[in-house]
N, C-alpha and C positions, 0 to 999 in steps of 0.2 A: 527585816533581818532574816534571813533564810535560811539559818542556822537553825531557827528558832521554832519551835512547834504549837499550833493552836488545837484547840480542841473544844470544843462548844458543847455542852450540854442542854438539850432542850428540857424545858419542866413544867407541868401543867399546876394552875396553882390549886389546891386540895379544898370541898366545900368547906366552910368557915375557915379556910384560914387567913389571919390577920398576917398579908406578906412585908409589911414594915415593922410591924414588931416582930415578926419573925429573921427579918435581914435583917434589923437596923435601919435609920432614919428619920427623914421626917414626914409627915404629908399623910393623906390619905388615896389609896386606892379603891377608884370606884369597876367594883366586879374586874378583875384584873384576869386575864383568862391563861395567859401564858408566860414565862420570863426564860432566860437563857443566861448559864454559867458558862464565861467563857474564860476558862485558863490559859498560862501559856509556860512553856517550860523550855528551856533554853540556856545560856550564859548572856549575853548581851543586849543592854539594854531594853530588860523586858516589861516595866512596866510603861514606856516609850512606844515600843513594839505594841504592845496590849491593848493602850488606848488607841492608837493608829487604827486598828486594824478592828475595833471595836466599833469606831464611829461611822466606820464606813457600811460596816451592816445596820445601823441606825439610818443612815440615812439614805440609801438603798430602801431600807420598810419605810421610812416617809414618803418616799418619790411614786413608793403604791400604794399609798392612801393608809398604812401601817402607823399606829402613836408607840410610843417609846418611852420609857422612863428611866435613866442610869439611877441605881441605889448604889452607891460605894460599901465597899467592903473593905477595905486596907487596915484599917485599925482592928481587924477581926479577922485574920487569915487564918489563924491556924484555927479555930473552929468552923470556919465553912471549908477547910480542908477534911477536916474531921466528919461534918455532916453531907458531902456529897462523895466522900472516899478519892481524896484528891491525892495524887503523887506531893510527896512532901516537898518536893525540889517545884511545887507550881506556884507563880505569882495571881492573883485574882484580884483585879482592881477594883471591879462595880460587876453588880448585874446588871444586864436589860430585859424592863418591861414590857412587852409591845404587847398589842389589841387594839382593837377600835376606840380611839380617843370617846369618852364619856361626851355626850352631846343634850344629855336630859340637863334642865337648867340648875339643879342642885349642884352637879357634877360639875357642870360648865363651870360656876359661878367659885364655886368651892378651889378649880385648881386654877383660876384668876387670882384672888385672894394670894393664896401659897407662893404664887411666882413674886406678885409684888414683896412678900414678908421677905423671899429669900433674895429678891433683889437681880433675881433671874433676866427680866427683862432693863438693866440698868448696866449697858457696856460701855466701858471707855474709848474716848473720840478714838480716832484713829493716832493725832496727834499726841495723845497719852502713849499709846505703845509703839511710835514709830519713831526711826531717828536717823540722821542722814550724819556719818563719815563717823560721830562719834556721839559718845552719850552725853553730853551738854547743848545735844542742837536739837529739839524733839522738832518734826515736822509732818509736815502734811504726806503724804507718799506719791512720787510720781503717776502720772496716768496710766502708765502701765502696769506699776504694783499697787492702785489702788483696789481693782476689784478683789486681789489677792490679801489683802491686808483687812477689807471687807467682811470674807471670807473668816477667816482668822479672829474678828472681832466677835465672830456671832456665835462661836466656838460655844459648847455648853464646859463648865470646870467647875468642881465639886465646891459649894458655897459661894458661887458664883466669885473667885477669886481670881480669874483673867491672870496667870502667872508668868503672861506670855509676853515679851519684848522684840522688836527687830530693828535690826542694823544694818541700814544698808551700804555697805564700804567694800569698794575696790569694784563696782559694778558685781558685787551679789551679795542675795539678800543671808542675814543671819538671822538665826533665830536662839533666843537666850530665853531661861526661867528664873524668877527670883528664887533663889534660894530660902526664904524665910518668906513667910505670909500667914499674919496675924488672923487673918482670916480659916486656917486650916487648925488650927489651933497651937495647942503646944506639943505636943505626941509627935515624938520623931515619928511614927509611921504615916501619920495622918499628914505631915511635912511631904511625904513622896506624892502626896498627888502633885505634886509638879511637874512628874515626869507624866505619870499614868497624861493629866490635864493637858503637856504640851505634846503630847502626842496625838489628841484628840484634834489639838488648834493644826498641828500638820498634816492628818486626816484634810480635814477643810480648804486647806492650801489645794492639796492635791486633787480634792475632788474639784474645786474652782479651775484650775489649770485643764485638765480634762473636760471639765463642763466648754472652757472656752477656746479648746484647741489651742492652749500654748506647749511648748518644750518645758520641761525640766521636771524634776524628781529629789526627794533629800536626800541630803548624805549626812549621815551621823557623824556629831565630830568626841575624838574619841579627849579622855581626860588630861592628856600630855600633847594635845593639840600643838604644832607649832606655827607658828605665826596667825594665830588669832588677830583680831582686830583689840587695841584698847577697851578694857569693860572694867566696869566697879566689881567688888568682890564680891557684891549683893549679888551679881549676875552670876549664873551657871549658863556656858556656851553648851547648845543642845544638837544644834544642825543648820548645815547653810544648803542652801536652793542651786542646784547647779542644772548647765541643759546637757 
């Protein structure tokens, strides 16, 4: 959205400090050396915009050898507003950790462990979030939206919640979030990671398309959409893929 303003803060983390009971979370950090607040302040679609534009500097520092770790922050905004002196009009969705991935075998072993508990490494087939013309036909995704839907499955989303849907009708693809997920808990705030989450999954889209030399780019669909495709009410329409 270009309306829309980011603004990054880099932070060096402080000797002793413990940066998950300090943010919030779960997990342990093994020697954590750097993280980065990145707000975003705007009108439109900004925790959409936030994760977007988030994951693509994640995965940017993986591509040079950079580990990364989102700690969420949403259910806590107005005090990490408070503690980094943030304009009050800013959204902040997660922080990211990056440093050299822990490789000593405690370290290693320790965040093996974590991803199994949180279910990290457990994503739905493709055939769970994909669907052809409408939502009663879940399928496989063409050869040409598989690597794209791929892409999309490997998405990271806070508690590993995958909030992510698409639909492929009328020759383009849609992309929907469940509105409710048991998994985020009960906290209406903690409910937004769906947007912050399906922003990350359209990050991954994008950067797959780019990786692979296709056309196309998302377009946000706005709340008074008209002529949507058929969806159940569970669904919230977020953006469809156009070239």
């Amino acid at each position: 959205m270009p309306d829309n303003r980011l603004q990054v803060l880099m932070k060096d983390v402080l000797p002793g400090e413990d940066l998950v009971a300090t943010l919030g979370g779960y997990g342990r950090m093994v020697n954590p050396p750097h993280y980065l607040v990145p707000y975003i302040v705007g009108e439109k679609h900004l925790l959409e915009d936030l994760g977007y534009r988030v994951e693509q500097i994640a995965v940017r520092l993986m591509a040079l050898g950079v580990g990364t770790c989102y700690i969420g922050s949403l259910g806590r905004e107005a005090a990490v507003r408070t503690r980094f002196g943030l304009p009050a009009e800013a959204r902040i969705g997660a922080f990211l950790i990056f440093g050299q991935p822990s490789v000593a075998p405690g370290g290693g072993l320790f965040n093996t462990l974590i991803r199994i508990a949180a279910g990290a490494a457990n994503k739905m087939p493709a055939k769970h979030i994909f669907f052809w013309d409408r939502f009663d036909a879940p399928a496989e995704p063409p050869a040409k939206l598989a690597p794209l839907i791929e892409a999309a499955r490997n998405a990271p989303s806070a508690v590993n919640a995958q909030p992510w849907r698409f639909l492929w009708h009328d020759e383009r693809l849609y992309l929907f979030v469940k509105r409710n997920n048991l998994r985020y808990g009960s906290s209406g705030a903690m409910a937004h990671y769906r947007l912050y989450d399906g922003g990350i999954c359209m990050a991954n889209v994008a950067l797959a398309l780019e990786a692979l030399g296709m056309e196309g780019h998302w377009q946000m669909l706005a709340r008074n959409e008209a002529h949507l495709p058929d969806h159940p009410a569970s669904l919230q329409p977020m953006a469809r893929l156009v070239s």
